[in-house]
C-alpha positions in Angstrom: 1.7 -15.1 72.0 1.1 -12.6 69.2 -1.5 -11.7 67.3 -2.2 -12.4 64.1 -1.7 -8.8 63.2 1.7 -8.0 64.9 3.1 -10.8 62.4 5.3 -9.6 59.6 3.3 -10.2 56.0 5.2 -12.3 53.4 4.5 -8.8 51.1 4.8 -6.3 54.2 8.4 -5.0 52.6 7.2 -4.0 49.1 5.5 -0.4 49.5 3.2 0.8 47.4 5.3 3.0 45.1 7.2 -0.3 44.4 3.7 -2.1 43.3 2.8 0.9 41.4 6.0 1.3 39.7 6.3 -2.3 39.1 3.0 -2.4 37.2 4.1 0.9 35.6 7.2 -0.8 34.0 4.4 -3.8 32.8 2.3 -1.3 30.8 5.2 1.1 29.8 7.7 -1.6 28.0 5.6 -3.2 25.7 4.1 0.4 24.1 7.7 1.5 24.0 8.6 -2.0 22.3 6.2 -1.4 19.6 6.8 2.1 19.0 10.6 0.9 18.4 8.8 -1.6 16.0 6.2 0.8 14.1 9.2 3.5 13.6 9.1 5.2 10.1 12.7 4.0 8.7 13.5 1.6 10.8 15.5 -1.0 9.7 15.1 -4.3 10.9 17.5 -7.3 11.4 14.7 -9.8 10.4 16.7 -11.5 7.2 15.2 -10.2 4.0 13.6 -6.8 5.6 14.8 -3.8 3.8 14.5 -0.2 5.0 11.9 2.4 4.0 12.2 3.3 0.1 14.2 0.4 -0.8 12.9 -1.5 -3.7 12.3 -4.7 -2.2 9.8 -7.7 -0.7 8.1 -6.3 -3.6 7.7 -3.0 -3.0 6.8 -0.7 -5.7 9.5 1.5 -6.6 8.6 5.5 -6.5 8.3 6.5 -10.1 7.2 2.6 -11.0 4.0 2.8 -12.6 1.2 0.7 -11.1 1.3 -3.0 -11.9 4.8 -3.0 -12.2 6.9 -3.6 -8.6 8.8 -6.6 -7.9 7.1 -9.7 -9.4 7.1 -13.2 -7.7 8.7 -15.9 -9.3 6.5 -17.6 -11.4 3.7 -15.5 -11.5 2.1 -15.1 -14.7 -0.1 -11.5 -13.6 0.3 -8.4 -11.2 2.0 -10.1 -7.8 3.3 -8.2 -4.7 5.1 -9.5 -1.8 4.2 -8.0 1.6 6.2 -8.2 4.8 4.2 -8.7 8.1 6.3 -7.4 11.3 5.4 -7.2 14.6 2.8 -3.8 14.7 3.8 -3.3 10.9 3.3 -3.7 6.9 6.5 -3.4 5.0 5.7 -1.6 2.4 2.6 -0.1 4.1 1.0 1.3 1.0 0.8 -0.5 -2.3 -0.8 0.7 -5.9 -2.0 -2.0 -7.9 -3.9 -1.8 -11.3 -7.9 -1.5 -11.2 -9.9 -4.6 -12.2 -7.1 -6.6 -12.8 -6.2 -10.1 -10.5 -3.4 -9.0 -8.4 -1.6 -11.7 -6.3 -0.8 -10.4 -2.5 1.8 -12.9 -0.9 2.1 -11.5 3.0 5.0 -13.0 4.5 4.7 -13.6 8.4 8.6 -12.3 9.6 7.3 -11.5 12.8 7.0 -12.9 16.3 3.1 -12.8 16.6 0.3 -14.0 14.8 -0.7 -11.6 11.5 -3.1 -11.4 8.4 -3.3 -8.3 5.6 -6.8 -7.6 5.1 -8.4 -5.2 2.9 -11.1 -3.8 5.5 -14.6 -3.7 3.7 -13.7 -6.8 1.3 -13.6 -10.4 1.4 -10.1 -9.8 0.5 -7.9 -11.4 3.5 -5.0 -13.8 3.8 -5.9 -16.4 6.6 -4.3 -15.4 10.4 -0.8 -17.2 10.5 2.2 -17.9 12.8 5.2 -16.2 12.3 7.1 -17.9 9.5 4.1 -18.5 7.8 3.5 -17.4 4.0 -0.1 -16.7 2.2 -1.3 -15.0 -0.4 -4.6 -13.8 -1.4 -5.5 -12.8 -4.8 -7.2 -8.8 -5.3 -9.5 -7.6 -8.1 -10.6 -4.5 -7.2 -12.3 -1.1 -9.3 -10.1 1.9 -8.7 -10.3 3.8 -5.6 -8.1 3.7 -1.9 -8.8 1.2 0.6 -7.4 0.6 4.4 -5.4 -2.6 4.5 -5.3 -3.7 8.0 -4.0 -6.9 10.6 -7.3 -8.3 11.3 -5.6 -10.0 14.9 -7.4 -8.2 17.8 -5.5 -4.8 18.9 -2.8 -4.7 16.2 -4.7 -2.4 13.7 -5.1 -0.1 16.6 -1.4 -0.6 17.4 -0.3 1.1 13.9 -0.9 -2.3 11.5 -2.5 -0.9 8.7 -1.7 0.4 5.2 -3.4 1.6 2.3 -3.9 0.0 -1.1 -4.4 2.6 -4.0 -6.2 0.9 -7.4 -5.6 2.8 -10.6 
């Protein structure tokens, strides 16, 4: 009879490089998964994304003065349209008019659950599944404010912005 520890483990043929590259490959792919996703230009296959610069999901065109990007159908004031991807805003930075109602429709065209926030207002869009479309309306006095996904870890993952009121 044999001893309990002369028996071959279940586990005894994985090594400990294996185990440590194993966990390795666990932490490594998702970081290099959203860098792929937070890359400046990147142009996504999501329907309706557009690349950086590209007038579009109401971005405001360079030269556009404030107030006047892409309008949504049917809005009567100011209204911007915001893309939510997974680790990223698209357009990242927006310039709206100061003191004037300004509607914010973020679009949810990622995987994962995302809001836009303005961080230090009351100014959010409820957190939503992917697919999911709010909007939030902004009246802010002029200044430059961090927009951020208020979901835990994704601000610190690259998911912010910055609103400029003029």
């Amino acid at each position: 009879m044999t001893s309990s520890s002369e028996q071959p483990t279940r586990f005894a043929s994985i090594g400990r490089r294996q185990v440590i590259g194993a966990a390795a490959a666990l932490v490594i792919a998702p970081a290099a998964v959203g860098i792929g996703y937070a890359a400046p230009g990147r142009q996504d296959a999501t329907p309706g994304a557009t690349p950086e610069g590209t007038p579009g999901l109401g971005a405001t065109p360079e030269g556009t003065p404030a107030g006047e990007g892409t309008p949504i159908a049917g809005s009567d004031g100011a209204a911007f349209e915001v893309g939510m991807y997974d680790l990223y805003f698209e357009p990242a930075d927006l310039t709206i008019p100061a003191n004037t109602d300004v509607m914010v429709t973020a679009i949810n065209a990622g995987a994962a659950q995302h809001n836009w926030a303005v961080e230090g207002t009351d100014f959010a869009t409820p957190i939503v599944n992917g697919g999911i479309t709010e909007s939030v309306t902004v009246n802010l006095p002029a200044g430059t404010y961090e927009v951020l996904c208020e979901v835990p870890g994704h601000a610190a993952a690259g998911m912010v912005g910055v609103l400029t009121v003029q």
